[in-house]
Jmol script that loads the backbone (N, CA, C; Angstrom):
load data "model"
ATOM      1  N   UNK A   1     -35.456  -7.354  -7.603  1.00  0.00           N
ATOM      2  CA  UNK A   1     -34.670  -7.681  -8.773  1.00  0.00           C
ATOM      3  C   UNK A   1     -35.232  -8.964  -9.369  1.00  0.00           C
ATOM      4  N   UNK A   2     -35.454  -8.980 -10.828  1.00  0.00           N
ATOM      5  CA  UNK A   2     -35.949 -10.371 -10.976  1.00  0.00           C
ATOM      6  C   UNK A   2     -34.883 -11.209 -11.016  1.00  0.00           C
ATOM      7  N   UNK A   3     -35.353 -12.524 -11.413  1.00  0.00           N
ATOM      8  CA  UNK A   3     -34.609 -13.884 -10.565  1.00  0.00           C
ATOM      9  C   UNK A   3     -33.664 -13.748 -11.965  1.00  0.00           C
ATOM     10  N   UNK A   4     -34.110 -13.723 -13.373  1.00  0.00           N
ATOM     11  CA  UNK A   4     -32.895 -13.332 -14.474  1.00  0.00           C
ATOM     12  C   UNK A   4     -31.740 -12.607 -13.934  1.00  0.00           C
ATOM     13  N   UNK A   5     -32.205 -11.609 -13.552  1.00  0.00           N
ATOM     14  CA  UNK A   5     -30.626 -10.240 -13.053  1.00  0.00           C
ATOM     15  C   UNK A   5     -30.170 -10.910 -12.481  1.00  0.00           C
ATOM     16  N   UNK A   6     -30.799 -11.537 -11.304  1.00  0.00           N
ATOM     17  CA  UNK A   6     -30.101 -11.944 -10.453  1.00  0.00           C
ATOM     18  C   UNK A   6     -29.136 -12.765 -10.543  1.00  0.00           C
ATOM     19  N   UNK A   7     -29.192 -14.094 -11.406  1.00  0.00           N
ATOM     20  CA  UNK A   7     -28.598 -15.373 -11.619  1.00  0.00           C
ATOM     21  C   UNK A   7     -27.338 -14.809 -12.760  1.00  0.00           C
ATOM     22  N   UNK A   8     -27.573 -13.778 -13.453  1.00  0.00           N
ATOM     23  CA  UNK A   8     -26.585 -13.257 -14.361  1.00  0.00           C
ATOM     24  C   UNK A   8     -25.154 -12.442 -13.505  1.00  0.00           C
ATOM     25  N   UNK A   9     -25.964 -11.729 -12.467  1.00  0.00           N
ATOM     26  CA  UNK A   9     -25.287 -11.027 -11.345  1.00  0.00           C
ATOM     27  C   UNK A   9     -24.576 -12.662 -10.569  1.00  0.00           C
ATOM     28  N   UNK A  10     -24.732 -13.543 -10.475  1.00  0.00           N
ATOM     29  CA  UNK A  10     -24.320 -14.424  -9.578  1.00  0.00           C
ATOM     30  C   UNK A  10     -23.101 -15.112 -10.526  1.00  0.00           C
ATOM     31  N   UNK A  11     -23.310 -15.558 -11.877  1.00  0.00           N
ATOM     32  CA  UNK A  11     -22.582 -15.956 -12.930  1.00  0.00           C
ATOM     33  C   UNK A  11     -21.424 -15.281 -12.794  1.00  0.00           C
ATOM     34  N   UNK A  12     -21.864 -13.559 -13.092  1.00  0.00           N
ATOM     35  CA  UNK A  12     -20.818 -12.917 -13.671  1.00  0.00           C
ATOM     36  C   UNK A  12     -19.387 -12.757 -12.519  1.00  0.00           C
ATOM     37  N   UNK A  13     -19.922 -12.525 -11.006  1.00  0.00           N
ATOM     38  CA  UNK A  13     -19.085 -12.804 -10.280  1.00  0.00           C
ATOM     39  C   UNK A  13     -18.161 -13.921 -10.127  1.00  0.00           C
ATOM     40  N   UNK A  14     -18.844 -15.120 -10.678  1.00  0.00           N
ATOM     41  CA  UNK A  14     -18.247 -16.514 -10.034  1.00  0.00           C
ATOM     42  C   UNK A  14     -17.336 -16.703 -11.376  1.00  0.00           C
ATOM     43  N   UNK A  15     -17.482 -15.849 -12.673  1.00  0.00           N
ATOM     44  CA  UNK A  15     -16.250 -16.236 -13.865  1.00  0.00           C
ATOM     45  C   UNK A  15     -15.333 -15.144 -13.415  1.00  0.00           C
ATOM     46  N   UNK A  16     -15.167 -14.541 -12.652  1.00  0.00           N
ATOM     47  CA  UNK A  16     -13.864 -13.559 -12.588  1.00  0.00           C
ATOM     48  C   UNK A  16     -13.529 -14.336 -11.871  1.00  0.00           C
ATOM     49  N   UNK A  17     -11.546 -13.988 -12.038  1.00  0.00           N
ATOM     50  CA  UNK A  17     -10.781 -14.772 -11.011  1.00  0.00           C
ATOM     51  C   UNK A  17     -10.930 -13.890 -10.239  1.00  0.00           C
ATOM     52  N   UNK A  18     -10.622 -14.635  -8.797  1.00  0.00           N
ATOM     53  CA  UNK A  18     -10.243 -14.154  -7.317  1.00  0.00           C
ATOM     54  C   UNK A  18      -9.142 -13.142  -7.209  1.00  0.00           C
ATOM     55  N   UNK A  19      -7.934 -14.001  -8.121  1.00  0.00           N
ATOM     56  CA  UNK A  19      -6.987 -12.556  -8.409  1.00  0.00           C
ATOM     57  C   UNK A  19      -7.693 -11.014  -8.490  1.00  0.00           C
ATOM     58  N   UNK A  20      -8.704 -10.834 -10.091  1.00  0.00           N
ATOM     59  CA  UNK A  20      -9.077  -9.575 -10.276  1.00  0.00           C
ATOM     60  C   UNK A  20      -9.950  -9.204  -9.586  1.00  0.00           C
ATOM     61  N   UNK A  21     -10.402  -9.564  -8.306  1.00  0.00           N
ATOM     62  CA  UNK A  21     -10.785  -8.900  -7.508  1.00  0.00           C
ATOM     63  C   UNK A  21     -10.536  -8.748  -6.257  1.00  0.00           C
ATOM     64  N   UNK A  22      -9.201  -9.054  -5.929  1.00  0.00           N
ATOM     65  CA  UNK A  22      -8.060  -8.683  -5.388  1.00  0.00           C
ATOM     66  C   UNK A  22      -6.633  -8.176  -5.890  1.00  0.00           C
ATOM     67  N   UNK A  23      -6.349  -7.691  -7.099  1.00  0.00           N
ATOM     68  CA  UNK A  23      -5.461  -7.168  -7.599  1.00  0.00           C
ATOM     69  C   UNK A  23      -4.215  -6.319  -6.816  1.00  0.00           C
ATOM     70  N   UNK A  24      -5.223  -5.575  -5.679  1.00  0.00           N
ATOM     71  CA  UNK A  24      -4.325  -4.832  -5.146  1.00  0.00           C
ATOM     72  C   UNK A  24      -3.312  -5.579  -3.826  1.00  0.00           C
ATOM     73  N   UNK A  25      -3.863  -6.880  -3.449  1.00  0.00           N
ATOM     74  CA  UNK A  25      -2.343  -7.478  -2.969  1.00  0.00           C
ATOM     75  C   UNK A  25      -1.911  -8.739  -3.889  1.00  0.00           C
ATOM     76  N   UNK A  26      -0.389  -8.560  -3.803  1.00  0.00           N
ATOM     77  CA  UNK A  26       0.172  -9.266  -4.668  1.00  0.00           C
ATOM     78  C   UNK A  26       0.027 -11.089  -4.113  1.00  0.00           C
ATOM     79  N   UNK A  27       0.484 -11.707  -4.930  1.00  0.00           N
ATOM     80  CA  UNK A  27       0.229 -13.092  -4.952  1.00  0.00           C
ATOM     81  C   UNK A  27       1.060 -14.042  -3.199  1.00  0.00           C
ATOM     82  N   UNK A  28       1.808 -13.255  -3.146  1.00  0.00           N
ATOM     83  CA  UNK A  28       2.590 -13.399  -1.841  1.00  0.00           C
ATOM     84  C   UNK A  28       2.233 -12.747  -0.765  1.00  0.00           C
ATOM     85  N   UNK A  29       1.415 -11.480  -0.913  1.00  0.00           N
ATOM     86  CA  UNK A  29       0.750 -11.070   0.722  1.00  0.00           C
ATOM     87  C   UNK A  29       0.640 -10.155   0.793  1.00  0.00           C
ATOM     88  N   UNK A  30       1.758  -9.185   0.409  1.00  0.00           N
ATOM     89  CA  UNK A  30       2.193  -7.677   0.617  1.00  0.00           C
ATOM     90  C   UNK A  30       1.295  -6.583  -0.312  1.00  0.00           C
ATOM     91  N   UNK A  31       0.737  -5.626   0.049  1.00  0.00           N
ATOM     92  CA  UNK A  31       0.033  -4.276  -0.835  1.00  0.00           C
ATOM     93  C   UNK A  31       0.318  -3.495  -1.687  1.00  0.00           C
ATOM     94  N   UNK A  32      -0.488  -3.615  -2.900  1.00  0.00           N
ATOM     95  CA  UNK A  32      -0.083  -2.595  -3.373  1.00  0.00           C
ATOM     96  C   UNK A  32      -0.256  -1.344  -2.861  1.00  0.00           C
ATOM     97  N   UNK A  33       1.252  -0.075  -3.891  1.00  0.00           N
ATOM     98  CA  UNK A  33       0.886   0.989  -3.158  1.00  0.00           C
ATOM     99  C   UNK A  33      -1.170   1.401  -3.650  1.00  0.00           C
ATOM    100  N   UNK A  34      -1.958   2.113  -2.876  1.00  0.00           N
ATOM    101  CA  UNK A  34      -3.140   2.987  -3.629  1.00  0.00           C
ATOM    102  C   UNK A  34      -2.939   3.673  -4.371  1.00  0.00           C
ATOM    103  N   UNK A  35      -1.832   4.532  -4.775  1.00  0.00           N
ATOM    104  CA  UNK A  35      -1.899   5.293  -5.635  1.00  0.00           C
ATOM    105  C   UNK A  35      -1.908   4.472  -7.020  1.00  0.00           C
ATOM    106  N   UNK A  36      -1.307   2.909  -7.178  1.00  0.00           N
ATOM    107  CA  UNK A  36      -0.949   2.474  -8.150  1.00  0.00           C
ATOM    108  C   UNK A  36      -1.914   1.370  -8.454  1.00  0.00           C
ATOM    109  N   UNK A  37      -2.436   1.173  -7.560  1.00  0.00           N
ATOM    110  CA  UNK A  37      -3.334   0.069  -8.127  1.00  0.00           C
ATOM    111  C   UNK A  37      -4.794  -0.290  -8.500  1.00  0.00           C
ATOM    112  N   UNK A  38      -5.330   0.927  -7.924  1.00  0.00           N
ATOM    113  CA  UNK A  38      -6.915   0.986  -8.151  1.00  0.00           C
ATOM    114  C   UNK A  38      -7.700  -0.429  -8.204  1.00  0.00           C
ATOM    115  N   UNK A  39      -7.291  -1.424  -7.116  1.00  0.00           N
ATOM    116  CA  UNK A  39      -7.462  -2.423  -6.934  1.00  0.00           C
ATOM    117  C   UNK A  39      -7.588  -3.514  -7.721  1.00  0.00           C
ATOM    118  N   UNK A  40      -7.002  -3.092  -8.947  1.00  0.00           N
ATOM    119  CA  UNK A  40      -7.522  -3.641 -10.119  1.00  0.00           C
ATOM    120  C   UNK A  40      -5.752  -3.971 -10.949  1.00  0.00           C
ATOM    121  N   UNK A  41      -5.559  -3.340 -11.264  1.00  0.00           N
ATOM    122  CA  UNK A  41      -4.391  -2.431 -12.023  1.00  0.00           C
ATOM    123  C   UNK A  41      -3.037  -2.940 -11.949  1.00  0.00           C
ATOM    124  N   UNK A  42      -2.168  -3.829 -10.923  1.00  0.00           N
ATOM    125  CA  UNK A  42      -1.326  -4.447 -10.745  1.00  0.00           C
ATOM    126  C   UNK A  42      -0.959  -6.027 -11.037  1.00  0.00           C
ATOM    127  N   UNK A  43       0.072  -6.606 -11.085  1.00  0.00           N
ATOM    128  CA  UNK A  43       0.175  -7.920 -11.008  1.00  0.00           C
ATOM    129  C   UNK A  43       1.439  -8.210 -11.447  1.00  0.00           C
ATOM    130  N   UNK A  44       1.813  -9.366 -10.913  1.00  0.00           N
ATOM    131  CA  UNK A  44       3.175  -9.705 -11.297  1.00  0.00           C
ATOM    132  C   UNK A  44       3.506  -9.758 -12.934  1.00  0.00           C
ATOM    133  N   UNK A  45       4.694  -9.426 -13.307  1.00  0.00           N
ATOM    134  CA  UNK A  45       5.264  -9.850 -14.389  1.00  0.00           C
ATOM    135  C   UNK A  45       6.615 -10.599 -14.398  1.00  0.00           C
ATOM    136  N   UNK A  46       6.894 -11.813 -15.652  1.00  0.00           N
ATOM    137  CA  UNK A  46       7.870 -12.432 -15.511  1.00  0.00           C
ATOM    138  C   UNK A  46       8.718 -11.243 -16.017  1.00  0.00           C
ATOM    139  N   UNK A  47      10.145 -11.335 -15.813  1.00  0.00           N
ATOM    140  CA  UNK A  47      11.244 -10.755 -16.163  1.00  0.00           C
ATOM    141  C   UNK A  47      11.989 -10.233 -16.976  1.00  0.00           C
ATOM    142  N   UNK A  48      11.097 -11.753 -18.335  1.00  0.00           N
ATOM    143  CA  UNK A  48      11.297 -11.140 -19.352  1.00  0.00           C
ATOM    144  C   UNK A  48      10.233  -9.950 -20.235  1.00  0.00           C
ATOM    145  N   UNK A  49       9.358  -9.914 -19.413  1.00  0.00           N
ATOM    146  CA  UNK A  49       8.671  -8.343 -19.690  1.00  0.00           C
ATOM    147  C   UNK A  49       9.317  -6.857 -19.649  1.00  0.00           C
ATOM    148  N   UNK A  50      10.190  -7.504 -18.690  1.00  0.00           N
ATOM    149  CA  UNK A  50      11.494  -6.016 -18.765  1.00  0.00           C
ATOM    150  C   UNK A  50      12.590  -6.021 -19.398  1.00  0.00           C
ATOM    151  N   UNK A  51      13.155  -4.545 -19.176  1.00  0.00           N
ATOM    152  CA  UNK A  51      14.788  -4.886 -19.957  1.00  0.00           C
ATOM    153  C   UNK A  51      15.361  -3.695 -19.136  1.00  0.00           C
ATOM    154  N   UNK A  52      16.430  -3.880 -18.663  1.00  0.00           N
ATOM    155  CA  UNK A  52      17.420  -2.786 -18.346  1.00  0.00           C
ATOM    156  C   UNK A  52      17.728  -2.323 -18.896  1.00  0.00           C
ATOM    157  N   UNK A  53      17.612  -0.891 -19.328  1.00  0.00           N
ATOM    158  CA  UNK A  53      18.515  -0.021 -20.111  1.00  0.00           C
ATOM    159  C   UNK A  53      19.627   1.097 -18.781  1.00  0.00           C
ATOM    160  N   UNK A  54      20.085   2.156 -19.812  1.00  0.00           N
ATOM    161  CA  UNK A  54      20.849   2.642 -19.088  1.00  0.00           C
ATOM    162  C   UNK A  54      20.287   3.834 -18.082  1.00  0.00           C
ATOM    163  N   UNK A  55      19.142   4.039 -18.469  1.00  0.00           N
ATOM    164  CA  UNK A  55      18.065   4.892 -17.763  1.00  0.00           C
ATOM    165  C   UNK A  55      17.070   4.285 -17.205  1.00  0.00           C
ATOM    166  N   UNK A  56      16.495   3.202 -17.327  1.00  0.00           N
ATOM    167  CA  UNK A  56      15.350   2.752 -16.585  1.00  0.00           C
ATOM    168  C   UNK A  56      14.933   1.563 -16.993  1.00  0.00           C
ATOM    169  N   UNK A  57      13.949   0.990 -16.508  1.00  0.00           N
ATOM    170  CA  UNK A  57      13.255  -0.506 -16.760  1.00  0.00           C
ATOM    171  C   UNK A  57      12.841  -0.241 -18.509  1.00  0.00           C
ATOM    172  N   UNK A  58      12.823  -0.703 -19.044  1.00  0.00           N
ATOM    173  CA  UNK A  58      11.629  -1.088 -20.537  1.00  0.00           C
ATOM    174  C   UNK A  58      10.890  -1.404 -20.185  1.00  0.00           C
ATOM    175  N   UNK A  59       9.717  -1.568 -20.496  1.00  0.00           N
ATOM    176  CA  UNK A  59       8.427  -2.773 -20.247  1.00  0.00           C
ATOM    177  C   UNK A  59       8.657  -3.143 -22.459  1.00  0.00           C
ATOM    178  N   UNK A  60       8.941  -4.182 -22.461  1.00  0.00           N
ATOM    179  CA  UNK A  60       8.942  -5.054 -23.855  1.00  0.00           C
ATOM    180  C   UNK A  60       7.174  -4.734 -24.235  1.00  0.00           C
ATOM    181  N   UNK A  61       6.339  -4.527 -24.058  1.00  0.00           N
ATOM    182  CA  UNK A  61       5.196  -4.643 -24.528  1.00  0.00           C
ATOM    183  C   UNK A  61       4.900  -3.109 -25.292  1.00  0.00           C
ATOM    184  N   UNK A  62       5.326  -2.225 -24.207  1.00  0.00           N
ATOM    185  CA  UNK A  62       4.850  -0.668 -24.661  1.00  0.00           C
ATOM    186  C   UNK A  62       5.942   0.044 -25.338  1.00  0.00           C
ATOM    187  N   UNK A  63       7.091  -0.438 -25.141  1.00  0.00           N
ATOM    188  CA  UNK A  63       7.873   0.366 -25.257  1.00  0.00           C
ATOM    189  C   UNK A  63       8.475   1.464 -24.147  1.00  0.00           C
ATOM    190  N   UNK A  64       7.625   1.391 -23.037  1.00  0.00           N
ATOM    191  CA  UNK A  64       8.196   2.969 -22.170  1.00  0.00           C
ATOM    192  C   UNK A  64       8.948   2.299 -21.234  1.00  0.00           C
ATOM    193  N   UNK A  65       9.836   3.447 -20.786  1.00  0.00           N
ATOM    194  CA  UNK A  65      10.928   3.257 -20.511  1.00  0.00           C
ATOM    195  C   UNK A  65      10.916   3.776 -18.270  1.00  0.00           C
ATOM    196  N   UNK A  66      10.779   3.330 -17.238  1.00  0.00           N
ATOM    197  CA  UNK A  66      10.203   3.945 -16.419  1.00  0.00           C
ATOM    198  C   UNK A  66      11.659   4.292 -15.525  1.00  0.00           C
ATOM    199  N   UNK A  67      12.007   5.398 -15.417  1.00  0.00           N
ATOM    200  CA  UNK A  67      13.167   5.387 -15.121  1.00  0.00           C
ATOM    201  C   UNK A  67      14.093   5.025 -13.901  1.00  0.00           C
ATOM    202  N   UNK A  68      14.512   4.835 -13.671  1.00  0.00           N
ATOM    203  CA  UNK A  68      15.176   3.367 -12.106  1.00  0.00           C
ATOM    204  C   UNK A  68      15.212   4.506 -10.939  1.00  0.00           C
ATOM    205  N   UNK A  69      14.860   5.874 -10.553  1.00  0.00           N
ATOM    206  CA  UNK A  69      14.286   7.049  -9.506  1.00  0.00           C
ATOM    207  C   UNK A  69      12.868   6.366  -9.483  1.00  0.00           C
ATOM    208  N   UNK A  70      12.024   6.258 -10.009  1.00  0.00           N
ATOM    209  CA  UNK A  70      10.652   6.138 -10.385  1.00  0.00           C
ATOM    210  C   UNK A  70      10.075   4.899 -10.013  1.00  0.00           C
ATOM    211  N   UNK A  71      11.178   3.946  -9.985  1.00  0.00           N
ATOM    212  CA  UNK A  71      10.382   2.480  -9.850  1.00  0.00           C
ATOM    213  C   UNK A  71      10.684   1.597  -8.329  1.00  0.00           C
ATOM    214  N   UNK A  72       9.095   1.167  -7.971  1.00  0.00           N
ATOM    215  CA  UNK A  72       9.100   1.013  -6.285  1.00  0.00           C
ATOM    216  C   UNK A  72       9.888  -0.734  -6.701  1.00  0.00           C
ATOM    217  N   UNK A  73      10.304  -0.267  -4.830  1.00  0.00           N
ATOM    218  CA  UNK A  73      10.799  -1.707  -4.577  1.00  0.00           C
ATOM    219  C   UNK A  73       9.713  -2.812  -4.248  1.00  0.00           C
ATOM    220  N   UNK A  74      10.201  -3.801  -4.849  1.00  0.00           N
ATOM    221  CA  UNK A  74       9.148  -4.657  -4.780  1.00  0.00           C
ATOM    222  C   UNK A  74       9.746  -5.724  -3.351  1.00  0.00           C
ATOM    223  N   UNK A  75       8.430  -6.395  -2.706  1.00  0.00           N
ATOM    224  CA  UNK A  75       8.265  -6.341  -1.805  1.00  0.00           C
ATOM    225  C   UNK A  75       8.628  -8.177  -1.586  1.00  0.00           C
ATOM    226  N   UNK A  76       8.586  -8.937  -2.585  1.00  0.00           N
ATOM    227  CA  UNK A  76       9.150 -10.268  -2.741  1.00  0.00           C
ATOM    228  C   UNK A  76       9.752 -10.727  -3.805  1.00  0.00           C
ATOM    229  N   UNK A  77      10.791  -9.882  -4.455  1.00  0.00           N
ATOM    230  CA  UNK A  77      11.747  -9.878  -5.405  1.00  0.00           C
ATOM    231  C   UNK A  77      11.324 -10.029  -6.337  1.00  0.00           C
ATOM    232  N   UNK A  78      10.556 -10.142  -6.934  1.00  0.00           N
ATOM    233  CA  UNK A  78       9.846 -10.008  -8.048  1.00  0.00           C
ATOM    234  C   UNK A  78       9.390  -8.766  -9.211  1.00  0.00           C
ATOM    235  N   UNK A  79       9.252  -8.469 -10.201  1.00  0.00           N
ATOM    236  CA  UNK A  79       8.820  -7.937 -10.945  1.00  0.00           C
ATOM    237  C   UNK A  79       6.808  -7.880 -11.474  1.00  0.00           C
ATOM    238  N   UNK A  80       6.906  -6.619 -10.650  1.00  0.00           N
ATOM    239  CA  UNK A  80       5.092  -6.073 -10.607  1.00  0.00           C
ATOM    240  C   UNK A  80       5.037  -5.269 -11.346  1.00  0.00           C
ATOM    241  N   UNK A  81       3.904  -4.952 -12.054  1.00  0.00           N
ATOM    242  CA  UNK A  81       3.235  -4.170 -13.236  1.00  0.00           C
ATOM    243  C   UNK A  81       2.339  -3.417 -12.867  1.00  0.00           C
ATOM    244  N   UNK A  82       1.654  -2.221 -13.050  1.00  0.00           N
ATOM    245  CA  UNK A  82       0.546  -1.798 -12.387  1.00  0.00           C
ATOM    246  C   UNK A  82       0.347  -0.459 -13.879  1.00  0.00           C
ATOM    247  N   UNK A  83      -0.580  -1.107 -14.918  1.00  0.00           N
ATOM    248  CA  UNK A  83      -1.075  -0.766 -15.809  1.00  0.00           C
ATOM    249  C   UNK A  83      -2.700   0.036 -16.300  1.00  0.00           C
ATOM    250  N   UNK A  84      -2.538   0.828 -16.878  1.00  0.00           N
ATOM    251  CA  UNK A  84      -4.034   1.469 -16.874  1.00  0.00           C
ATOM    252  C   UNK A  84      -4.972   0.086 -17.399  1.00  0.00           C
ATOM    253  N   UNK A  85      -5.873  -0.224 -16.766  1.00  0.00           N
ATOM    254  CA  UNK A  85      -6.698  -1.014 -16.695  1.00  0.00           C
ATOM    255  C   UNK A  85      -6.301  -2.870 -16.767  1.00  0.00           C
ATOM    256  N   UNK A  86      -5.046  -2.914 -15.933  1.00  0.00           N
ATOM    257  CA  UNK A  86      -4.322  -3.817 -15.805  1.00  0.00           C
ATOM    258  C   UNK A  86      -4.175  -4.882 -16.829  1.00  0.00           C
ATOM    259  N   UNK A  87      -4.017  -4.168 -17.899  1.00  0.00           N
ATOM    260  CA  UNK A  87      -4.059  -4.795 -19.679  1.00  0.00           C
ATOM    261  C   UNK A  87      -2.392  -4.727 -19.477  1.00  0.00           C
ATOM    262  N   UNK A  88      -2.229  -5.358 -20.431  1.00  0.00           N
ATOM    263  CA  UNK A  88      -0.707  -5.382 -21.454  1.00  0.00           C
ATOM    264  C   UNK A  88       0.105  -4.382 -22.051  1.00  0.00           C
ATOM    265  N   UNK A  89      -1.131  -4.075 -22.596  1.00  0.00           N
ATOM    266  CA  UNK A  89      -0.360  -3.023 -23.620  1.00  0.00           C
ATOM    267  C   UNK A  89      -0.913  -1.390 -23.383  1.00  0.00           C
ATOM    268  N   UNK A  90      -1.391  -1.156 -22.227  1.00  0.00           N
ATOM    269  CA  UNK A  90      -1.550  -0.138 -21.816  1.00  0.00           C
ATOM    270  C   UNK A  90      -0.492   0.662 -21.169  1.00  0.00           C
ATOM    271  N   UNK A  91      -0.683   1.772 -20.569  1.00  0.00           N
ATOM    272  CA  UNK A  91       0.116   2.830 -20.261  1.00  0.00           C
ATOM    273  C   UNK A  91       0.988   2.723 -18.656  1.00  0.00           C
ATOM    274  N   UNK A  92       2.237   2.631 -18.013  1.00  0.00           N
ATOM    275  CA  UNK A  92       2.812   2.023 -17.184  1.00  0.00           C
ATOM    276  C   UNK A  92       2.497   3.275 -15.810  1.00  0.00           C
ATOM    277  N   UNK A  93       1.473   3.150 -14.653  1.00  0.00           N
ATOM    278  CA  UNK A  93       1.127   3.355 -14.029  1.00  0.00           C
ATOM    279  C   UNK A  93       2.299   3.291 -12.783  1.00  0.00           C
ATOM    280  N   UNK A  94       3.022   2.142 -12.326  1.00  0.00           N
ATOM    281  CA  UNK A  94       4.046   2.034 -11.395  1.00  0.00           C
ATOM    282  C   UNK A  94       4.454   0.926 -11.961  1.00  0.00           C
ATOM    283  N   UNK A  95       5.550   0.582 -11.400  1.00  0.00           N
ATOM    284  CA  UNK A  95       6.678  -0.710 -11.761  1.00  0.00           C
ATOM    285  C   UNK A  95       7.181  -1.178 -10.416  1.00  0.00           C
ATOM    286  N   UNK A  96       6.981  -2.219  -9.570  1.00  0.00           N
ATOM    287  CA  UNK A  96       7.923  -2.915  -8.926  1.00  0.00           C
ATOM    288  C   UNK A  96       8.891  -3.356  -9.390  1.00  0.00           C
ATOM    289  N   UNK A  97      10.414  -2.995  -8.980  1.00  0.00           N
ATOM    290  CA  UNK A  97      11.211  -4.427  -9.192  1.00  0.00           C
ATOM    291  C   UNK A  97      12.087  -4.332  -7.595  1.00  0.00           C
ATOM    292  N   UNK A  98      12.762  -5.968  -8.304  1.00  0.00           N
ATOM    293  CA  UNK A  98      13.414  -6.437  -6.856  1.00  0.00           C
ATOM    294  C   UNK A  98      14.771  -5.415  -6.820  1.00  0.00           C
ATOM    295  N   UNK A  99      15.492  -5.496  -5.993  1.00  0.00           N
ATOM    296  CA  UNK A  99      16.868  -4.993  -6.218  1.00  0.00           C
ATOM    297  C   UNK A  99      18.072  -5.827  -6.710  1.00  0.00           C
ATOM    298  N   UNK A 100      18.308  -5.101  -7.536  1.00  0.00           N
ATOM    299  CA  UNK A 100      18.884  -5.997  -8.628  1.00  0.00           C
ATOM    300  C   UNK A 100      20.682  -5.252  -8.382  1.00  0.00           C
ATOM    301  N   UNK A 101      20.501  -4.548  -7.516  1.00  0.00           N
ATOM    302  CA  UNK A 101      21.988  -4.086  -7.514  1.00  0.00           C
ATOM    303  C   UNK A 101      22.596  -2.527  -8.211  1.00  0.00           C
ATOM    304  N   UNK A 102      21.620  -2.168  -8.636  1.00  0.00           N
ATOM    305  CA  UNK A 102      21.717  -0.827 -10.052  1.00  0.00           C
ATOM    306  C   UNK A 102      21.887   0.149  -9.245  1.00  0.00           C
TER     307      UNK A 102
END
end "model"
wireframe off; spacefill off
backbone 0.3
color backbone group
């Protein structure tokens, strides 16, 4: 490999966070499920990213609605996201939340 690739290959690793290339455990310890995270794909969200409705979580960004059968318990009370290509405004893959009592 010449010494160019190489040093670009060395760069490009050292500007990603550590997070995105560990995505699939959360910031506190615990795993994501595999089906949901493609090691990439998860991460906490604050609270106000959601909304309770009378059927299921909101996610405020997309609009979809994931219905409270559907959404895993999260594993340090918190609210987790696990998005197609762990963007924002992409499509809602799984949802952690804590138990909130519902």
């Amino acid at each position: 490999m010449k010494p160019l690739a190489v040093g670009l290959a060395v760069l490009g690793t050292a500007l990603v966070p550590p997070s995105a290339t560990h995505a699939h455990e959360a910031a506190t310890g615990w795993t994501y499920d595999v089906v949901c995270c493609s090691s990439q794909d998860c991460r906490p969200v604050s609270a106000a990213e959601v909304q309770a409705t009378r059927v299921g979580w909101r996610i405020r960004q997309t609009g979809e609605v994931i219905p409270y059968a559907l959404v895993r318990h999260s594993r340090d009370g918190d609210f987790h996201r696990c998005s197609v290509g762990g963007l924002d405004d992409t499509k809602t893959i799984c949802l952690y939340a804590p138990d909130m009592g519902l």
